[in-house]
C-alpha positions as CSV (number, residue, x, y, z in Angstrom):
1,X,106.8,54.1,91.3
2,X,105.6,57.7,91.8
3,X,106.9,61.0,90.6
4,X,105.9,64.6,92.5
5,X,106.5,68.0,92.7
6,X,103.9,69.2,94.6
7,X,106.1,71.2,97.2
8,X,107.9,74.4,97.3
9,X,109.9,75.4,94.4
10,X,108.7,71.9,92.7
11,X,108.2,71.5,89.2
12,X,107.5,68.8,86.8
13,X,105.4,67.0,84.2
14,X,105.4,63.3,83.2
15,X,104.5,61.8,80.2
16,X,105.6,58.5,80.9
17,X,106.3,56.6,83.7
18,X,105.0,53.0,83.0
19,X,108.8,51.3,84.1
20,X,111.9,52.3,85.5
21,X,113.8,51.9,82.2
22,X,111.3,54.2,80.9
23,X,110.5,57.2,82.6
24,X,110.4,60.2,80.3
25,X,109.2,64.4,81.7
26,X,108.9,67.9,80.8
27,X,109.0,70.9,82.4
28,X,106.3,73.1,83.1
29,X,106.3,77.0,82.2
30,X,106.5,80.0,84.5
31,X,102.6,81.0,85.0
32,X,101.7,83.8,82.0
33,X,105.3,83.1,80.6
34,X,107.1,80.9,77.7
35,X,109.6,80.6,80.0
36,X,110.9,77.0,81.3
37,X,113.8,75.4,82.7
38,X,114.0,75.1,86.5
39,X,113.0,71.0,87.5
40,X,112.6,70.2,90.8
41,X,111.0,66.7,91.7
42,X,110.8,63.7,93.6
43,X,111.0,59.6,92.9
44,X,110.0,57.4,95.1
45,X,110.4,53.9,93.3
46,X,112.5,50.6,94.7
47,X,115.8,50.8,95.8
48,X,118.8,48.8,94.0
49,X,117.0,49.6,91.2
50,X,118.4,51.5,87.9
51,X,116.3,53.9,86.0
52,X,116.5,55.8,83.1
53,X,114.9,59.2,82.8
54,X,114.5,61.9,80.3
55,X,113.6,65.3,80.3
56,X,112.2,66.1,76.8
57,X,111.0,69.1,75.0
58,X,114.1,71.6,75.7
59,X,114.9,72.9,72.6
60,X,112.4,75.3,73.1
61,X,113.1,75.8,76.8
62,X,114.8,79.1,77.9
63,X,118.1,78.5,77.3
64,X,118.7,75.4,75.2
65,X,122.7,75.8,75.4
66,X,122.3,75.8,79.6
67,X,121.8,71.9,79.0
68,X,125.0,71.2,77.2
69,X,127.4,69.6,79.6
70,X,125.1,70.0,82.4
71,X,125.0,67.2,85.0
72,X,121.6,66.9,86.7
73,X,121.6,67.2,90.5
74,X,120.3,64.7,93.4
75,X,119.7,64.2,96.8
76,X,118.6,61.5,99.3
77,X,118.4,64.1,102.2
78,X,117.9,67.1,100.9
79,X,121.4,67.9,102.4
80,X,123.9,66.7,100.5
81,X,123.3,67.0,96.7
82,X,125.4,65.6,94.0
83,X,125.8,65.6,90.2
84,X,124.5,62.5,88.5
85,X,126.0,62.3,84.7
86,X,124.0,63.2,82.1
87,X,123.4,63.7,78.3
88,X,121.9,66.6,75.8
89,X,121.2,65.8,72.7
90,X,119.6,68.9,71.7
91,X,116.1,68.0,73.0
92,X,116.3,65.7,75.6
93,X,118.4,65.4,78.9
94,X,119.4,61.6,79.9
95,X,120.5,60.6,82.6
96,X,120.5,56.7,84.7
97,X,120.2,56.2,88.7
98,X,120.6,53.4,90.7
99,X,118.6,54.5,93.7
100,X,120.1,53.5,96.7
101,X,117.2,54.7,98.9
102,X,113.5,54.1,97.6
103,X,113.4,58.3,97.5
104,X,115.3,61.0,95.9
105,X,114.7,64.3,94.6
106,X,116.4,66.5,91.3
107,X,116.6,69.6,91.2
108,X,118.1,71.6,88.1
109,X,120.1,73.4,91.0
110,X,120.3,73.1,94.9
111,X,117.2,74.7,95.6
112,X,116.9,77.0,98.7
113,X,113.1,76.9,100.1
114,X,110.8,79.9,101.1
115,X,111.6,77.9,104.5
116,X,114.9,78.5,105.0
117,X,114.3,81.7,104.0
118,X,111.9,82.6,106.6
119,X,114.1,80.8,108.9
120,X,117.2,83.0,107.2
121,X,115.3,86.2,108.3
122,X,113.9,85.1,111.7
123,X,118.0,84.2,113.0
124,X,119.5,86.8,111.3
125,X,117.0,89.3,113.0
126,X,118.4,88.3,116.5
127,X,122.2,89.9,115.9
128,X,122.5,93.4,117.3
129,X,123.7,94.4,114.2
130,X,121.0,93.4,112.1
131,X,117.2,94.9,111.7
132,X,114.7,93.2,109.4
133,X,112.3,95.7,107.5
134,X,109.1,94.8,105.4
135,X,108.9,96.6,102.0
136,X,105.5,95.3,100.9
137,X,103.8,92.3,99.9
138,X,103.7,90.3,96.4
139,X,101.2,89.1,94.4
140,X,100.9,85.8,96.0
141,X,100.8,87.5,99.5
142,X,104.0,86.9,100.5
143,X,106.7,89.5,102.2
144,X,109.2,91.1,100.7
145,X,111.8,91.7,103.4
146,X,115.1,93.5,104.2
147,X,117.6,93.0,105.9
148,X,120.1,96.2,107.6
149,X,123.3,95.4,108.3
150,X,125.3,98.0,110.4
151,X,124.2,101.3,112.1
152,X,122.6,104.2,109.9
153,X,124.6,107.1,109.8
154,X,125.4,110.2,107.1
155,X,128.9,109.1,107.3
156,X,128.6,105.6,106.2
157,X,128.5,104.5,102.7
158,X,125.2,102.8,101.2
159,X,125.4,99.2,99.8
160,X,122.6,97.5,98.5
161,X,122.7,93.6,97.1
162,X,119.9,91.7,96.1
163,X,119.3,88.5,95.1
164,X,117.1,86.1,93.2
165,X,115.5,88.0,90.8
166,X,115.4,85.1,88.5
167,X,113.5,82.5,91.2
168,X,115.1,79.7,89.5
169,X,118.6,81.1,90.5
170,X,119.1,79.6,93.7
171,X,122.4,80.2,93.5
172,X,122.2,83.8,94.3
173,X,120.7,83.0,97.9
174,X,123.1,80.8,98.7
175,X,125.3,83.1,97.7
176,X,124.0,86.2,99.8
177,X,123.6,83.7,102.8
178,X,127.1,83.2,103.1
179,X,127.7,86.8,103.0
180,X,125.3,88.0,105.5
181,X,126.3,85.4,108.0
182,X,130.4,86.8,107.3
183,X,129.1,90.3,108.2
184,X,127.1,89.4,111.0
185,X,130.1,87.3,112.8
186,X,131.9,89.8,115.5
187,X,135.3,87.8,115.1
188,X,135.9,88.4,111.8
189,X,137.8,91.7,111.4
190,X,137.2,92.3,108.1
191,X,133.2,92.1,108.6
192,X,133.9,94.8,111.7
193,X,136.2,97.1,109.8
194,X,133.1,97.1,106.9
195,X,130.6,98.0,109.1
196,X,132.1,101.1,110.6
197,X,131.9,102.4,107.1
198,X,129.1,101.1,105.4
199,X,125.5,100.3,105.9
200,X,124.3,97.2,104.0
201,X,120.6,97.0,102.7
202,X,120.4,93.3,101.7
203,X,117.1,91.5,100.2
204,X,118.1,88.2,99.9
205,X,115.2,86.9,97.9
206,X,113.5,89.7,95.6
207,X,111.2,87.1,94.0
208,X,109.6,84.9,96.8
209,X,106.9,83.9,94.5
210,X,108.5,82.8,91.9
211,X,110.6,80.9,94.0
212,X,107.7,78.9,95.8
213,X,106.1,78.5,92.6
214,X,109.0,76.8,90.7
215,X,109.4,79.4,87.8
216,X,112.7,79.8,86.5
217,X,112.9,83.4,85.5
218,X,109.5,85.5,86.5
219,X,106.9,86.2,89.5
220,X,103.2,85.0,90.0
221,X,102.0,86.9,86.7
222,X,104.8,86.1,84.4
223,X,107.1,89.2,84.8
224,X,110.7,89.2,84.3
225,X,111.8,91.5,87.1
226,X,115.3,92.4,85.2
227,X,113.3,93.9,83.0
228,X,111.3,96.6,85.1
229,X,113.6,98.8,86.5
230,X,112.8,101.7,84.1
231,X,109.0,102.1,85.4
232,X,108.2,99.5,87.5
233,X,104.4,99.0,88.5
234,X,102.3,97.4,91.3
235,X,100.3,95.0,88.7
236,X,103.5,93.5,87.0
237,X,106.4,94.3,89.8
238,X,105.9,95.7,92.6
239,X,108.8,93.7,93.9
240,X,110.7,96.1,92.0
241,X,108.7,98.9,92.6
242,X,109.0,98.5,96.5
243,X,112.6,98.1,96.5
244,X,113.3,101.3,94.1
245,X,110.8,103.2,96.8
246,X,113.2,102.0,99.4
247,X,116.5,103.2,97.5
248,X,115.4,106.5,97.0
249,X,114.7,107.3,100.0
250,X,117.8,105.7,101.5
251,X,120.0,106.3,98.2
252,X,123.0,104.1,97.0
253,X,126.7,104.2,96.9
254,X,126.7,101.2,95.4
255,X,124.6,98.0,93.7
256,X,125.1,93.9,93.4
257,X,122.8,92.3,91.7
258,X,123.4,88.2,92.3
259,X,122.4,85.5,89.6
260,X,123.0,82.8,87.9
261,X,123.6,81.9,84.1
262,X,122.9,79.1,82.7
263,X,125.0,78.4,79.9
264,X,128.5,79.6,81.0
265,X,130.6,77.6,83.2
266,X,132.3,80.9,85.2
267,X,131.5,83.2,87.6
268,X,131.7,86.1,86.3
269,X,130.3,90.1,86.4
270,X,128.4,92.5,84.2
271,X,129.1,96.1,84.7
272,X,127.4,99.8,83.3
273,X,129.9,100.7,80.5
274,X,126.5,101.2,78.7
275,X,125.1,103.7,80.6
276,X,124.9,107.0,79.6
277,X,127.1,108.3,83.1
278,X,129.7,105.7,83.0
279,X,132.7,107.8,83.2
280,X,136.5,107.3,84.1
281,X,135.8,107.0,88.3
282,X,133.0,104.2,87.6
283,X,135.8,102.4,85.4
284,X,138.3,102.4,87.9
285,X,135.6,101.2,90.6
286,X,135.0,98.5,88.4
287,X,138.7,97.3,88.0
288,X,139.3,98.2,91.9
289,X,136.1,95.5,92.4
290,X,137.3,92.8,90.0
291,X,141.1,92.6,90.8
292,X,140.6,93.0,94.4
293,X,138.3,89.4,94.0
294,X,140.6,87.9,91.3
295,X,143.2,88.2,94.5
296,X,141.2,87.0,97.4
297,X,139.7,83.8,95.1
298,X,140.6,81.4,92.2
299,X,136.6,81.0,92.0
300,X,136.2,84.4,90.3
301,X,137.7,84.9,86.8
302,X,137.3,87.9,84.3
303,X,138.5,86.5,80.6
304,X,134.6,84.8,80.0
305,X,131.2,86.9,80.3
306,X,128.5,89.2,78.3
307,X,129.7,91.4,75.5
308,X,130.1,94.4,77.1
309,X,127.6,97.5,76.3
310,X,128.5,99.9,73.8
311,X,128.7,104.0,75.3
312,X,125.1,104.6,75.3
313,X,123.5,101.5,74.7
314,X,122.9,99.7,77.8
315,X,119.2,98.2,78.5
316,X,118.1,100.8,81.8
317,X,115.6,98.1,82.1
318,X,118.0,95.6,83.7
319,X,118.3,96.3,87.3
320,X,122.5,97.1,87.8
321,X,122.6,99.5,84.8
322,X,119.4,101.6,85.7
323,X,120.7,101.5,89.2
324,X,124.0,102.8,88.3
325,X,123.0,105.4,86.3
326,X,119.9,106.5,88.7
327,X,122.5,107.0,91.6
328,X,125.8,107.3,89.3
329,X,127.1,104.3,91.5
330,X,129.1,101.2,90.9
331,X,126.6,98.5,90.2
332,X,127.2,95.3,89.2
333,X,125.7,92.3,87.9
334,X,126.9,89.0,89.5
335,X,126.6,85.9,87.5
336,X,127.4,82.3,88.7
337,X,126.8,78.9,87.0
338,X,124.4,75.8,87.2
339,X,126.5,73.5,85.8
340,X,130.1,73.5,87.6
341,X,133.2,76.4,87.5
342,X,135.0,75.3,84.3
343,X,138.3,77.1,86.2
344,X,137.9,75.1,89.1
345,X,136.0,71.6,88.3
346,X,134.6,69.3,91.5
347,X,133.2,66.1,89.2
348,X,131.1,65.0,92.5
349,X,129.3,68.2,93.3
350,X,130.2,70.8,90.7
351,X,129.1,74.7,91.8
352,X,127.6,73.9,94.9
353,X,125.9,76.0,97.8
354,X,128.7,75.7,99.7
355,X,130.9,77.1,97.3
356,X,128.0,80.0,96.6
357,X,128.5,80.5,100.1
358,X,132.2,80.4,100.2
359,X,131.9,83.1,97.1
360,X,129.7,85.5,99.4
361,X,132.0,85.5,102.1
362,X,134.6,86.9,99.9
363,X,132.7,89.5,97.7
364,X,133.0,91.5,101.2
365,X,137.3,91.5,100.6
366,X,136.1,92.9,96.9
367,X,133.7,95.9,98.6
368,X,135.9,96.6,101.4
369,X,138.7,97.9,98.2
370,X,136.2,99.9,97.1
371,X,134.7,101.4,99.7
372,X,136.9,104.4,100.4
373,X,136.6,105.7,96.4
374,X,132.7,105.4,96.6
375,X,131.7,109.2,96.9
């Protein structure tokens, strides 16, 4: 029996692995950080087998209540991943497998390697309507890339999206994958009617070092990017720092940030009413977003969330709210689960990529009711 991680986005610790019935882990922190609570690994053991394994020590990981009702995920192929029933009891996650082939992996979500995302940029690159840009490199030496969508023009409105922030929120670039590849396709009407109004500036993975690394929540030296937007710096984020460059000289009409959270069950969005600009035409933007999305899907809800700012009191560290007030712009978090949409339950795969996917393709019904009110 032999446990790994030594691959991209892999992370784990064992204490004990001396029998199948007996396999107990931990999770390693982000580099320079207390923060800890992405797992991706491998078994390799004998199949037909059951074992029983438990990932200790999470009381004091990042978010303790992410756990609670959370069903592990697992894959023999690295295709197909399912939810494998589990149990939290306050510090330790259980779960049993009989393996049916002699390897599998677990990941704490699908995870979505700096592979595909290389191969993401290097297809993508090849539509007409798409030009890939370099913004600068990370501390790891890795790019930071861009991706346009749609001709330039003084006309057209300016949408920016970005994802992955939070490396361990894989979610978010399955999400924007799904959406790029709906604006890119030439039959879709909707994706043609967008693009003769709007340029898209789209950076599907704003933490590629994190990512490769296996951190949950921060880059190489242990900085919570959605938490530099007020004065980001080479040393800490340049990640940041490159992208915020990029919007002003471009500017922004408007801003989706894509997550993940792990302990509610919804997807769900976090607007500006904090900022000091929020005013009645942002409101309305807002609204126009939500309800256009609580139409076009039964994935989206907007009854469970964040407390909503106070006027004047929203953190302009977080990347949506300094965005929307730097460019008094609609600006948006977007938050989707690890565990499974409580709305919309699927016991075999729960939130899935494909349903991240699904989710991207109709954010673009959401900004195409918004575009005309944007400036």
């Amino acid at each position: 029996m032999h446990i790994s991680s030594q691959f991209d986005s892999g992370n784990i610790r064992v204490i004990n692995a001396d029998s199948p019935e007996n396999i107990t882990l931990a999770i390693n922190q982000d580099n320079q950080s207390e923060f800890y609570q992405w797992f991706h690994f491998r078994l390799f053991s004998e199949a037909h087998v059951t074992h029983k394994i438990t990932i200790t020590e999470l009381a004091k990981s990042a978010y303790p209540d992410g756990w609670k009702d959370y069903n592990v995920l697992a894959s023999y192929d690295r295709q197909t991943w399912f939810r494998v029933d589990s149990a939290f009891d306050g510090d330790n996650l259980s779960f049993d497998i009989t393996l049916e082939q002699p390897s599998v992996y677990f990941a704490y979500f699908v995870p979505y390697s700096y592979e595909r995302h290389l191969d993401l940029l290097g297809d993508v690159q090849m539509f007409f309507e798409c030009d890939h840009r370099l913004l600068g490199q990370t501390h790891d030496g890795r790019d930071l890339s861009m991706l346009v969508i749609g001709d330039e023009a003084e006309h057209k409105k300016k949408i920016w999206i970005t994802a992955r922030q939070h490396p361990g929120e894989s979610m978010a670039q399955w999400c924007a994958e799904g959406l790029i590849y709906r604006l890119l396709d030439e039959e879709d009407g909707l994706s043609r009617n967008l693009l003769e109004q709007v340029t898209f500036y789209i950076i599907p993975n704003m933490n590629p070092d994190g990512s490769a690394r296996g951190h949950l929540r921060t880059n190489a030296v242990g900085t919570n990017l959605n938490r530099e937007w007020a004065a980001p710096s080479a040393e800490k984020s340049p990640e940041v720092l490159y992208t915020l460059q990029a919007m002003d000289d471009i500017g922004v009409d408007m801003y989706l940030d894509l997550h993940g959270d792990e302990a509610l069950p919804y997807n769900f969005v976090a607007g500006s009413e904090g900022i000091p600009s929020y005013d009645d035409h942002m409101q309305r933007l807002e609204d126009d977003f939500k309800q256009a999305l609580l139409t076009v899907t039964p994935e989206f809800q907007d009854k469970h969330g964040y407390p909503k700012d106070k006027p004047g009191e929203a953190n302009l560290t977080v990347a949506s709210n300094a965005v929307g007030e730097r460019f008094h712009c609609l600006a948006y978090t977007f938050e989707m689960p690890f565990k499974d949409n409580a709305d919309l339950p699927d016991p075999v795969f729960g939130w899935s990529a494909q349903r991240c996917q699904q989710l991207g393709e109709d954010i673009l019904v959401a900004i195409r009711a918004v575009v005309p009110n944007l400036r």
